[in-house]
C-alpha positions as CSV (number, residue, x, y, z in Angstrom):
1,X,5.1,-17.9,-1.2
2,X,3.8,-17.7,-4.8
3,X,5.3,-14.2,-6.1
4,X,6.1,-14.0,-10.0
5,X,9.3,-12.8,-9.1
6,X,10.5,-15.1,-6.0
7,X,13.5,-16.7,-8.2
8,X,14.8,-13.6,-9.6
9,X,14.8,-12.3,-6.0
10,X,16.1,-15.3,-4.8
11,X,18.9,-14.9,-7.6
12,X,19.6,-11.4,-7.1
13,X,20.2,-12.1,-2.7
14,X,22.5,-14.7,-4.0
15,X,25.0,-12.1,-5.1
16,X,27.6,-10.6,-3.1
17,X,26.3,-7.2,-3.7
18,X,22.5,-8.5,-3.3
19,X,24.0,-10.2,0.0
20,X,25.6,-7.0,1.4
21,X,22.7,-5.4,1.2
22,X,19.8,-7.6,2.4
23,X,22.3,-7.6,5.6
24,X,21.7,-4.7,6.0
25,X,18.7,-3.5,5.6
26,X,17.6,-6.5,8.0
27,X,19.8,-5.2,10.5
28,X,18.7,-1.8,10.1
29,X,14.5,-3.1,10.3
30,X,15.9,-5.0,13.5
31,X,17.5,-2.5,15.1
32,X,14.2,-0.1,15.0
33,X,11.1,-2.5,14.7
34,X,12.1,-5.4,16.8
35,X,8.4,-6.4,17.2
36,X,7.4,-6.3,13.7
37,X,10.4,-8.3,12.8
38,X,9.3,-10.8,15.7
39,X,6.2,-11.2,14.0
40,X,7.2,-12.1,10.8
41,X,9.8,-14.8,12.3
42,X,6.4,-16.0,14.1
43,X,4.4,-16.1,10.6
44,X,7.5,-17.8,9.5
45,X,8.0,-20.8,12.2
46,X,3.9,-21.4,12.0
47,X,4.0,-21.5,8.4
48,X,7.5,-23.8,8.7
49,X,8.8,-21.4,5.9
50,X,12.3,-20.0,5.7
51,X,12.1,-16.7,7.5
52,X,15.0,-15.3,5.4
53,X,12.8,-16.2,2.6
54,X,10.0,-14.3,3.8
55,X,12.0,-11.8,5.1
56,X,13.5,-10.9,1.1
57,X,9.8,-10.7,0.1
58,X,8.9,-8.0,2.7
59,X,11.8,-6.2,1.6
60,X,11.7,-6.3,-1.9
61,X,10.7,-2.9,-2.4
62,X,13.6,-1.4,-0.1
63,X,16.4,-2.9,-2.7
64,X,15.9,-0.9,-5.5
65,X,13.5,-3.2,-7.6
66,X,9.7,-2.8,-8.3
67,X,7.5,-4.9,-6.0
68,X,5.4,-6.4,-8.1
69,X,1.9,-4.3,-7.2
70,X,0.3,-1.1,-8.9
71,X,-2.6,0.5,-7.0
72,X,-4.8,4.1,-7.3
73,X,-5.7,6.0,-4.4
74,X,-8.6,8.4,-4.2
75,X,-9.7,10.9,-1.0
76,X,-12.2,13.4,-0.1
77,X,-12.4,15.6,2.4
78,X,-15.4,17.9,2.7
79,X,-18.3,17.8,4.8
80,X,-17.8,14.1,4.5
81,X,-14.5,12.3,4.6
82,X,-13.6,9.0,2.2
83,X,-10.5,7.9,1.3
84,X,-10.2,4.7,-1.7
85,X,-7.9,2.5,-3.1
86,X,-7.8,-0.2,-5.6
87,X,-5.8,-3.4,-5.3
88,X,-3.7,-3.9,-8.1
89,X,-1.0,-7.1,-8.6
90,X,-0.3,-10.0,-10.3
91,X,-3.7,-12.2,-11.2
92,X,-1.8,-15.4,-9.6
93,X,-2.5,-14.0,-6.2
94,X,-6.2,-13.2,-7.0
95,X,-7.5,-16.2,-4.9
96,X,-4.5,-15.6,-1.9
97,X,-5.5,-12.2,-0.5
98,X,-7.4,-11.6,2.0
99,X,-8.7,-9.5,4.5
100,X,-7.1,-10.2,7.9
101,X,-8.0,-8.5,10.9
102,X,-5.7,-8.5,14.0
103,X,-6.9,-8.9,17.9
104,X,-4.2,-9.0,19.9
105,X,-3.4,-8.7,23.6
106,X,-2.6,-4.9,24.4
107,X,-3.1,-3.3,21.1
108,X,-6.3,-1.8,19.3
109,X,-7.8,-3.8,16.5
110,X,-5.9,-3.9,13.1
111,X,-8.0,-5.1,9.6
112,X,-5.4,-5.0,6.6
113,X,-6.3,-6.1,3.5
114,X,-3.1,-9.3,3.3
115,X,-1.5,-11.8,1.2
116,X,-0.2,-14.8,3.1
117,X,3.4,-14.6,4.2
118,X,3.5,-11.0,4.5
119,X,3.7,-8.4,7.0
120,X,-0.2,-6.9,7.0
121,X,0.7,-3.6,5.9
122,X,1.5,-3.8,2.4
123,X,-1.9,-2.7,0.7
124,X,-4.7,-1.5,3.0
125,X,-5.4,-1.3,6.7
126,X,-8.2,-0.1,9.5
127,X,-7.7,0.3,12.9
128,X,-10.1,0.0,15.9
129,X,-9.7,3.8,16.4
130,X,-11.2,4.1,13.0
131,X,-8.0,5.4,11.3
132,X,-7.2,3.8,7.9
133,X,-5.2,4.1,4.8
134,X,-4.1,3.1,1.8
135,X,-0.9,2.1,0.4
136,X,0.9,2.6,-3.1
137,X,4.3,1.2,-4.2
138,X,6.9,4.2,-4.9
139,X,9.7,2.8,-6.8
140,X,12.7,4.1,-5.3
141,X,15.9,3.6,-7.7
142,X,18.9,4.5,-5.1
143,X,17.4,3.3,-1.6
144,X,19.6,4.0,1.4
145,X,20.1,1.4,3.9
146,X,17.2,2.2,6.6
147,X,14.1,0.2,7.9
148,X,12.1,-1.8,5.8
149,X,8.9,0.0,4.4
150,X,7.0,-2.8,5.2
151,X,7.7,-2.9,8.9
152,X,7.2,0.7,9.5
153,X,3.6,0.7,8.1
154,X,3.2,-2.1,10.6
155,X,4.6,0.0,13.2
156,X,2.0,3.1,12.4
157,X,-1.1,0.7,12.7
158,X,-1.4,1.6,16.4
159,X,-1.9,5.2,15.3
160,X,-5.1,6.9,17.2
161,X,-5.5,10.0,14.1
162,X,-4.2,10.4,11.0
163,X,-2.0,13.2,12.1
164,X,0.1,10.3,14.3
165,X,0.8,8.2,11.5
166,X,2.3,10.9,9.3
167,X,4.2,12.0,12.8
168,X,5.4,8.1,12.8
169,X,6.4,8.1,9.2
170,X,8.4,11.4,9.4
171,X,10.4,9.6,12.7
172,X,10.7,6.5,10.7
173,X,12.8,6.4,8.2
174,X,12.2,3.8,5.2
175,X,14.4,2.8,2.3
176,X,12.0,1.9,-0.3
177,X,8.4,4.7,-0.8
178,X,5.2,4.2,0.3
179,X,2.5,6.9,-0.9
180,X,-0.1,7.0,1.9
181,X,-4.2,8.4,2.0
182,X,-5.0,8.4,5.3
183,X,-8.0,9.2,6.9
184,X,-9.3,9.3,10.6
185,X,-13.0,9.6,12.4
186,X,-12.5,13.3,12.8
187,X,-12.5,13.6,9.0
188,X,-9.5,14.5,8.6
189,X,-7.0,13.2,5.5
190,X,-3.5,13.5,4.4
191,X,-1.6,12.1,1.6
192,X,1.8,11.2,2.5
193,X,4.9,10.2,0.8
194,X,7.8,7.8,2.3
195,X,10.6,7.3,-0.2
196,X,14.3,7.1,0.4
197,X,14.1,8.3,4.3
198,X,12.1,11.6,3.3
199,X,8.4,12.1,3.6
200,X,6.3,15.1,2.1
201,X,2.7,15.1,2.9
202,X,-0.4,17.3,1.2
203,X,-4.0,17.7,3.1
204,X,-7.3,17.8,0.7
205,X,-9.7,20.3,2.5
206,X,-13.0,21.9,1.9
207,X,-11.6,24.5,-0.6
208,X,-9.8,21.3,-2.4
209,X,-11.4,18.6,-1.3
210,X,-10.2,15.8,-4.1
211,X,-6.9,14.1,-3.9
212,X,-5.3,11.1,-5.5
213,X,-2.3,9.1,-6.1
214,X,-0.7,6.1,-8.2
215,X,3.0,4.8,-8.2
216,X,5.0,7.5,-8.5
217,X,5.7,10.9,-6.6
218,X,4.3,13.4,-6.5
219,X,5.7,15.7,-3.5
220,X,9.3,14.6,-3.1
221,X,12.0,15.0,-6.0
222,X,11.5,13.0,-9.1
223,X,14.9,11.8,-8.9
224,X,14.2,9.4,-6.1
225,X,12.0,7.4,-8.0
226,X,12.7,7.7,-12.0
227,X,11.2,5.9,-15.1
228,X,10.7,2.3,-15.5
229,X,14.0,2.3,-17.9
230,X,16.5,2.9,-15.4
231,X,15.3,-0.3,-13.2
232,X,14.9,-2.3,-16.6
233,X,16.7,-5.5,-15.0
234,X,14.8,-5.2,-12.0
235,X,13.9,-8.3,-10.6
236,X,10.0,-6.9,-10.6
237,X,10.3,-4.8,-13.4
238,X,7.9,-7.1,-15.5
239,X,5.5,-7.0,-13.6
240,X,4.8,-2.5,-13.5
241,X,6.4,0.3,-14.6
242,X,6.6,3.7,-14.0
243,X,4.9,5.6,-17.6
244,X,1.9,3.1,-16.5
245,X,1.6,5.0,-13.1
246,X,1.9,7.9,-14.8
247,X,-0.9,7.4,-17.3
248,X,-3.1,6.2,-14.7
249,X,-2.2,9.6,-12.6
250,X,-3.3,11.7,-15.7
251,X,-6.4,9.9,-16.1
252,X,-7.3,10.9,-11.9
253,X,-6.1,14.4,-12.6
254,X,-9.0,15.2,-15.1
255,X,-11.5,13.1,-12.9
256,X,-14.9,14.9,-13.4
257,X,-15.3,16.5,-9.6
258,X,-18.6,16.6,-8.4
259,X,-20.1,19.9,-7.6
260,X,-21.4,18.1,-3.8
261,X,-19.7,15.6,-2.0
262,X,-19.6,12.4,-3.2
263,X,-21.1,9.3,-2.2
264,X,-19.4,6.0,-1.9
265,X,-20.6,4.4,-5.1
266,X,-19.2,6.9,-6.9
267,X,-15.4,5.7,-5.7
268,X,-15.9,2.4,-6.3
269,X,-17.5,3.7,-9.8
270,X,-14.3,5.8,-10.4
271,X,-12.1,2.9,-9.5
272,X,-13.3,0.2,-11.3
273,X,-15.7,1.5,-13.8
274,X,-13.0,1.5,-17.0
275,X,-9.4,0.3,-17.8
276,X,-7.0,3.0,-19.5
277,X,-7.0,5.4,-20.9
278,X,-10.2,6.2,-19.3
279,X,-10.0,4.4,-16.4
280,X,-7.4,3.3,-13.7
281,X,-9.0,-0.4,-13.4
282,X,-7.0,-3.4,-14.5
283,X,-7.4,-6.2,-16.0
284,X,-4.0,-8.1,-16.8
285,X,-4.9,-7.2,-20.5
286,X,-3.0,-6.8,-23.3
287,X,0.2,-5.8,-22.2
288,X,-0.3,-4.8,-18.3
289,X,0.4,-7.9,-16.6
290,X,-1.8,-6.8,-13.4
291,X,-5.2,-6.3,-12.4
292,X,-7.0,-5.4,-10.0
293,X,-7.7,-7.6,-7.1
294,X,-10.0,-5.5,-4.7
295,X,-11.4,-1.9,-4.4
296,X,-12.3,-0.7,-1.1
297,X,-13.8,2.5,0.1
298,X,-14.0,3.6,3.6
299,X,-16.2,6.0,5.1
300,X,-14.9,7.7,7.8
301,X,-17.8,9.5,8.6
302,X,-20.4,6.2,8.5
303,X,-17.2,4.2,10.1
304,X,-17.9,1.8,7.0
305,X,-16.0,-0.3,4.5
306,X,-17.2,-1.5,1.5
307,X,-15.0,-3.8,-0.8
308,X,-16.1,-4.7,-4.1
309,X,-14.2,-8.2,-5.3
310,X,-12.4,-8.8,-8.8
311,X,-15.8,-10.7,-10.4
312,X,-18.0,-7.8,-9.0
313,X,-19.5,-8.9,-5.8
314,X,-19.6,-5.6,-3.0
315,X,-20.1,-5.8,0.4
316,X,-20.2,-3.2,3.1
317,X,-19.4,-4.0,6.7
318,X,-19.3,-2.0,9.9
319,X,-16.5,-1.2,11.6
320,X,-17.3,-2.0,15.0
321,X,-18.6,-5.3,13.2
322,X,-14.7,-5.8,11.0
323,X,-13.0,-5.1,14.4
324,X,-15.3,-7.6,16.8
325,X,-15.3,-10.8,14.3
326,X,-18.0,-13.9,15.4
327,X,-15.8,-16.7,17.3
């Protein structure tokens, strides 16, 4: 497990505070996502890593801390249907991440974009019912003590339209935020945020077609989240922060529309075209200490995904072809 921030986390659990409440958010991720929870203790006995270890990473966002990950979302929803994100964390896990996809006995296809020794929720994910989505970090400063955000993503990956997995998330309650940009094979998309056991959701349509999001909120109160100076200790907090989120938010706000609906090279183009301050791509530059893995685009309406890797090279798969991988 190769996180920046694995000591200071490790540091922080060792507290009697930090112990109180790792206890219970693990009880209170048990007590509602049993399976998920079973799955990491799996990932955990294969790997012959501590599961608590791995257990604190998955939950590092639900303790009040940053989680080490940026990330830009972008939709449409028009006569065609796209939702986008870009893949932003810390440049030591450039070569660790992965796309994963998930066949498993009972349960649809899953394809998340993963990073060993997580649950595959985190960042980006496709299902075999072509419903996907992508995933931002939402600092949350006071979390209460409620499911992991990690394990409820997991839980929504079964999700058959994009209406179901905001249905899950309002029935779910998470202690850290998640923002998500879903999107289904009907064309239909919603942007929902998670945060602090509320969720607040906003659907682009043909009158509005254009959505995005970054890392903070947008649709819940501001005072669940907050600026990066009032999680200045944070065990994560060198590694994002919140007036960065912001920046990147104001640069998508002004995003030159276009008058037809887009095409998919013209996400990727928006994503990863320019750093700030005209562009939400990263670079671990200067003074932001992330960049941006992956971008990935998914068509709802081709049932494609094209990802376009950190050195430039694109790709575009089916999704019929992600979900039915060569043995």
């Amino acid at each position: 497990m190769g996180m920046p921030e694995r000591s200071s986390l490790i540091a922080w659990r060792s507290t009697p505070d930090g112990r109180r409440l790792f206890d219970a958010l693990a009880e209170a991720t048990a007590k509602t996502h049993e399976v998920e929870m079973r799955e990491l203790e799996s990932l955990a006995r294969g790997a012959d890593l501590d599961f608590e270890d791995l257990l604190l990473a998955n939950l590092r966002g639900d303790i009040g801390t940053g989680d080490g990950t940026g990330c830009s979302d972008l939709a449409w929803c028009g006569e065609q249907a796209i939702i986008a994100h870009d893949e932003d964390a810390a440049p030591a896990l450039e070569k660790h991440m992965m796309f994963l996809t998930l066949v498993l006995d009972g349960d649809v296809p899953v394809t998340s974009l993963w990073y060993p020794g997580f649950v595959p929720a985190n960042a980006f994910s496709v299902n075999g019912h072509g419903v996907g989505w992508g995933i931002n970090h939402i600092q949350v400063v006071d979390p209460p003590v409620a499911a992991g955000r990690h394990f409820v993503a997991r839980g929504a990956q079964q999700a058959t339209t994009a209406e179901q997995v905001e249905t899950y998330l309002r029935a779910h309650a998470t202690a850290g935020g998640f923002a998500y940009t879903i999107g289904d094979s009907e064309g239909n998309v919603i942007v929902t945020e998670a945060a602090a056991g509320q969720v607040e959701s906003r659907r682009p349509n043909q009158h509005a077609p254009f959505a995005w999001h970054t890392n903070h909120l947008r649709f819940l109160p501001s005072s669940i989240d907050g600026s990066s100076d009032s999680v200045g200790t944070a065990p994560t907090r060198q590694l994002g922060g919140y007036e960065e989120s912001r920046a990147r938010g104001a640069v998508l706000a002004h995003t030159n529309i276009p008058n037809q609906d887009p095409e998919v090279d013209w996400f990727v183009s928006a994503l990863t075209a320019q750093p700030l301050p005209n562009g939400v791509h990263r670079t671990a530059a200067d003074n932001d200490p992330l960049m941006t893995l992956c971008s990935v685009v998914l068509d709802l309406n081709r049932a494609e995904l094209t990802a376009r890797g950190s050195a430039g090279r694109q790709e575009i798969i089916r999704l019929a072809d992600l979900h039915s991988p060569k043995q």
